[in-house]
N, C-alpha and C positions, 0 to 999 in steps of 0.2 A: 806081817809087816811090823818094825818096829820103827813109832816113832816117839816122839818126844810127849809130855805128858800133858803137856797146855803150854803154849805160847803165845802170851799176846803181844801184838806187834807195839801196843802203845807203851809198853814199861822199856821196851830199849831205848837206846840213845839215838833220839833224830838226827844227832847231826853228824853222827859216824857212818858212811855208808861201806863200811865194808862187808866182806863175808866170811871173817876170820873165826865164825861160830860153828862155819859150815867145817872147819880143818878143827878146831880145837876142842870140841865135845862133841861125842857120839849122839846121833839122836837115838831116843828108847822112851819103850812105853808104849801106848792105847791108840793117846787121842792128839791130834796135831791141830791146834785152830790158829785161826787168820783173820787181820783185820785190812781185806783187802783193801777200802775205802782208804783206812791209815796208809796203808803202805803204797799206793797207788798217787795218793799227796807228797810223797815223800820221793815218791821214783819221776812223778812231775817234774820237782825242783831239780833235784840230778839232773836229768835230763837236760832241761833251761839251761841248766849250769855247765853243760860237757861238752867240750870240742865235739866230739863224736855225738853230739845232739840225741843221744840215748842213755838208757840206766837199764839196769835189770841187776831182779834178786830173785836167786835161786830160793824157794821156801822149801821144798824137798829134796831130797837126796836119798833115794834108799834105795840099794840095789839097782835094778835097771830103771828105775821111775826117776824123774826130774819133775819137776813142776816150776817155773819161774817166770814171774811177774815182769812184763817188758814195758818198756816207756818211751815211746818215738815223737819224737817234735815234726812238727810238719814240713815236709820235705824231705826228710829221711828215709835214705834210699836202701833198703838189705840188699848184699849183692845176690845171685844165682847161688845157693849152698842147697845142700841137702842131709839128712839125720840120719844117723844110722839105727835108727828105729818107727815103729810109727807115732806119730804125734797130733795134737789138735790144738786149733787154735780158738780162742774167743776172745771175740770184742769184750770189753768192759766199757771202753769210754773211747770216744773219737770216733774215724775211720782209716780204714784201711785198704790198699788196695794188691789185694795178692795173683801174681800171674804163676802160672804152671803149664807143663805143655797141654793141656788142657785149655788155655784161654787165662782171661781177666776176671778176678771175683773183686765185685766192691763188698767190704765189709764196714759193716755197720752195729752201734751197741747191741749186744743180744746174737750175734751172730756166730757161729760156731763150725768151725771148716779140720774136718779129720782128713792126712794125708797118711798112704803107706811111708813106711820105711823105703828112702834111699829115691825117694818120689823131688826130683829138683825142683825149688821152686823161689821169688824173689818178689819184695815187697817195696811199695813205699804208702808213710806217712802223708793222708791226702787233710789228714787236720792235725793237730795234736792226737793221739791217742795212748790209749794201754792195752793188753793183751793179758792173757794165760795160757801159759806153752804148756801143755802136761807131755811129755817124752816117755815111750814106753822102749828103753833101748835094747838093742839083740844082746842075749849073754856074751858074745865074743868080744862084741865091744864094752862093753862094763868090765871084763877082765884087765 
């Protein structure tokens, strides 16, 4: 896997939230690090700050793997979607309450919920929270 060689989240610009880094340098190299706590303050405020009362930053990108930091305000409702690979979710902060056909899971910090590929399923925001989406996606779709 190639990724970038260190990155820490505190030497970029807080008050830029875009993801203009993810299109305009390749990542490469070893080792990828993250200052989740940094960037989870920072995807807070977005969030507070967005019509669509969310933020998310993609930290990975390679190949079929995604990794991306989400930030839901309370009340915030994901509609019915599904990924076209498998993926997991973890609490960081907050809670969470995810339905699949399966039933209703409360999540809570610490908690960690893997679903297949193509598995339907729909959230909302039972306080302020954050998350860590890791996306393992099928080859056909990364094409």
């Amino acid at each position: 896997m190639k990724t970038s060689a260190i990155i820490d989240a505190t030497t970029r610009n807080a008050a830029r939230p875009d993801h203009s880094y993810l299109k305009t340098r390749r990542i490469s190299g070893d080792v990828l690090r993250f200052q989740l706590a940094f960037e989870e303050a920072r995807l807070h405020e977005a969030a507070a700050a967005s019509s669509a009362h969310r933020a998310g930053k993609t930290l990975v990108k390679e190949g079929s793997l995604r990794i991306t930091q989400l930030a839901l305000q309370k009340g915030m409702r994901l509609p019915w979607h599904e990924v076209g690979g498998a993926l997991s979710i973890q609490i960081l902060r907050g809670r969470l309450q995810m339905t699949t056909s399966d039933g209703k899971m409360d999540l809570a910090p610490g908690a960690l919920v893997v679903l297949n590929g193509r598995v339907q399923h729909t959230a909302v925001a039972m306080s302020d929270c954050v998350m860590l989406i890791t996306i393992a996606l099928q080859e056909a779709v990364v094409a």
